[in-house]
C-alpha positions as CSV (number, residue, x, y, z in Angstrom):
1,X,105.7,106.0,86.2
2,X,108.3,108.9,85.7
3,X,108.8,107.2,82.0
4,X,104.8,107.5,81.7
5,X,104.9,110.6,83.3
6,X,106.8,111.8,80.4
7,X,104.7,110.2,77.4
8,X,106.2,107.0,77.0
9,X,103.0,105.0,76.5
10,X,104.7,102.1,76.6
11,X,105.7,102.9,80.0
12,X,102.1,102.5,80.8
13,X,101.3,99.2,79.2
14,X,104.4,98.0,81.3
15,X,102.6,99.3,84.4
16,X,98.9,97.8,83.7
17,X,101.1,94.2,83.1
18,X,102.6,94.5,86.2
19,X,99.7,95.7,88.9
20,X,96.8,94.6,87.0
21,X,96.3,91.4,88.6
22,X,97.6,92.3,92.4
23,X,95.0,95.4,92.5
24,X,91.8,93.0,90.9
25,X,93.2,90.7,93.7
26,X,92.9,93.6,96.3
27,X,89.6,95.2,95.0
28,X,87.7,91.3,94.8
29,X,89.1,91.2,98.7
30,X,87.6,95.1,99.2
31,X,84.4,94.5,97.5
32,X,83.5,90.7,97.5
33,X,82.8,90.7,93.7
34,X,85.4,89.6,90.9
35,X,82.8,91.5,88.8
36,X,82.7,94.9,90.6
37,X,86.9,94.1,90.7
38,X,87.2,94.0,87.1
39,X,85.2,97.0,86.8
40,X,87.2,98.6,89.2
41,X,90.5,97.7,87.7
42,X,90.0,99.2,84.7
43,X,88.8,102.7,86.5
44,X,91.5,102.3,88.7
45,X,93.5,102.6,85.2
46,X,92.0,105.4,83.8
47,X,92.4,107.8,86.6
48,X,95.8,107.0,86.6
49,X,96.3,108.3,83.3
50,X,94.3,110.7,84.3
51,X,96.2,111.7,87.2
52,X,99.9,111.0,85.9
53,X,100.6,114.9,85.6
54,X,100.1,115.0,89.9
55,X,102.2,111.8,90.3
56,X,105.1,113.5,92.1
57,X,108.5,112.9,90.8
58,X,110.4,110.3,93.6
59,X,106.9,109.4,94.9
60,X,106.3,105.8,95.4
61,X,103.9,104.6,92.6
62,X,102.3,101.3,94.6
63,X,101.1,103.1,97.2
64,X,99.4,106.2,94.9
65,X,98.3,103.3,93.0
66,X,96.2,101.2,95.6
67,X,94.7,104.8,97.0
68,X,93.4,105.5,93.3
69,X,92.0,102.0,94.1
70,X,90.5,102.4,97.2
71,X,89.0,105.4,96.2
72,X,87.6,104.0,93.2
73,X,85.8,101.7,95.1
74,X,84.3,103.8,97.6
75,X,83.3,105.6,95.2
76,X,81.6,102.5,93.5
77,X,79.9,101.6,96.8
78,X,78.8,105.2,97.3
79,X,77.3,105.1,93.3
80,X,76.0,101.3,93.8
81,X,75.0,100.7,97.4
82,X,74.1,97.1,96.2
83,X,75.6,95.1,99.2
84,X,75.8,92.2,97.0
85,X,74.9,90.6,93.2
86,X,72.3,87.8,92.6
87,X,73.0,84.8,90.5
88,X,71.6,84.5,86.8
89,X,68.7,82.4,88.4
90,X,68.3,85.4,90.8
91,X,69.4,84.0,93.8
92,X,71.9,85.0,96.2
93,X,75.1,83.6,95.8
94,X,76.4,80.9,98.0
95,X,80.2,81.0,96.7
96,X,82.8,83.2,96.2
97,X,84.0,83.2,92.9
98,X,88.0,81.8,92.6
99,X,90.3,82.8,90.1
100,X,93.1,80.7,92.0
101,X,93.9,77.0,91.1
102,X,94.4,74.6,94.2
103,X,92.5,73.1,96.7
104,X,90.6,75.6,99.0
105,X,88.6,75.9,101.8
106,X,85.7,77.6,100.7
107,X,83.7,77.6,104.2
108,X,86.5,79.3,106.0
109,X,87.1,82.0,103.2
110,X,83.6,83.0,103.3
111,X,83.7,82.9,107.1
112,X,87.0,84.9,106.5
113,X,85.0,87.1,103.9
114,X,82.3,87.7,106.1
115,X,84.4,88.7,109.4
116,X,86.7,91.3,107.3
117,X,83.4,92.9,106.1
118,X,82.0,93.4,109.4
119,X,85.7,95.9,110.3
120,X,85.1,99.5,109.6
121,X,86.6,100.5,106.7
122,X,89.9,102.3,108.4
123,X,90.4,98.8,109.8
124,X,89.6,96.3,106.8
125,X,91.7,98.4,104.3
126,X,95.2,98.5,106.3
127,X,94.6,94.7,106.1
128,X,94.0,93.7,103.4
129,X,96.5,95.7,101.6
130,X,99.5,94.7,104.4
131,X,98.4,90.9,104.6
132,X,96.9,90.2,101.1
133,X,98.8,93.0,99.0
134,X,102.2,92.5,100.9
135,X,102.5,96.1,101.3
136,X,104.8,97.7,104.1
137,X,102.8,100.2,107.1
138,X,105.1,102.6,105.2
139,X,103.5,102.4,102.1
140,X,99.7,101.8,103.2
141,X,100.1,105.1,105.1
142,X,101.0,106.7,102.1
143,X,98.2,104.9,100.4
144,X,96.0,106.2,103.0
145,X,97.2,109.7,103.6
146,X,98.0,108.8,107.5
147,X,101.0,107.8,109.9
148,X,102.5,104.8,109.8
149,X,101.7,104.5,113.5
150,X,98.1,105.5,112.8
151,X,98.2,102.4,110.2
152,X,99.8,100.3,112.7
153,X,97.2,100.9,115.3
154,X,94.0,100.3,112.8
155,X,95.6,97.0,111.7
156,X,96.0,95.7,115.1
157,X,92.9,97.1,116.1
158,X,91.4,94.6,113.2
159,X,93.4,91.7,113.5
160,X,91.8,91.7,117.2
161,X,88.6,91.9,115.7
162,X,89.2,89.7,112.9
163,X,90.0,87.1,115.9
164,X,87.4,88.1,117.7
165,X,84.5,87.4,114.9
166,X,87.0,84.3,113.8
167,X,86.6,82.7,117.2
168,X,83.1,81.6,117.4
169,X,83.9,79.9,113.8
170,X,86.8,77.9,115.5
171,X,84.9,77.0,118.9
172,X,82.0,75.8,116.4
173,X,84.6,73.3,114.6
174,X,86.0,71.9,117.8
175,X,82.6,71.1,118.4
């Protein structure tokens, strides 16, 4: 980023290459929608060239990245306030979309899907970038302008409800 910083656009393609995919990853986890991620991504990009003359020398760049994220898509949902897209035949639709190869339980990711959209934001976010976006408490803080401690506490707060939500789904398939 420092090289980018600096003018060296090649620095930049370099960048997009190497976080491109990990934040669409993250922002199709925020926002349910590949679509909207895409979108997202590419806004995601933009501000950061728009921003690179306030990334701060000795910064770390994941974490100012994946706030530029997260405040693209709030920003999105705040524009949009369409919870979710129809099909082409106009429907609503009864699949997430999956970019990854392998076998897959699709009725527990929804279920999944459905429970981390029911956390408050403070509590979804600090989740999804720790256990999907392997970042550190360290760096989400940063991310999210807080203490690590305060991440801590909002990420155990919605793993518990994550359990919580995930537990009636588990009692149904004992059942």
């Amino acid at each position: 980023m420092a090289r980018f910083r600096e003018g060296d656009s090649t620095a930049f393609d370099a960048l997009f290459q190497r976080y491109a995919r990990p934040v669409h990853g993250y922002l199709t986890r925020l926002t349910g929608s590949p679509s909207t991620a895409e979108d997202l991504v590419q806004l995601t990009f933009l501000s950061l060239v728009r921003a690179r003359g306030r990334f701060q020398a000795g910064a770390r760049f994941k974490p100012w990245l994946y706030a530029i994220a997260t405040n693209a898509a709030r920003d999105s949902q705040r524009r949009s306030r369409r919870p979710e897209e129809l099909t082409p035949e106009g429907e609503l639709p009864t699949t997430i979309p999956d970019d990854a190869p392998g076998p897959r339980d699709s009725g527990l990711e929804q279920a999944v899907q459905r429970a981390l959209a029911q956390l408050p934001e403070g509590q979804r976010i600090p989740i999804l970038l720790h256990r999907f976006e392997g970042m550190s408490f360290a760096e989400i803080a940063d991310a999210m302008g807080l203490t690590e401690s305060a991440v801590k506490v909002r990420a155990h707060r919605g793993y518990e409800r994550l359990r919580e939500l995930l537990a009636a789904l588990h009692q149904e398939t004992k059942e």
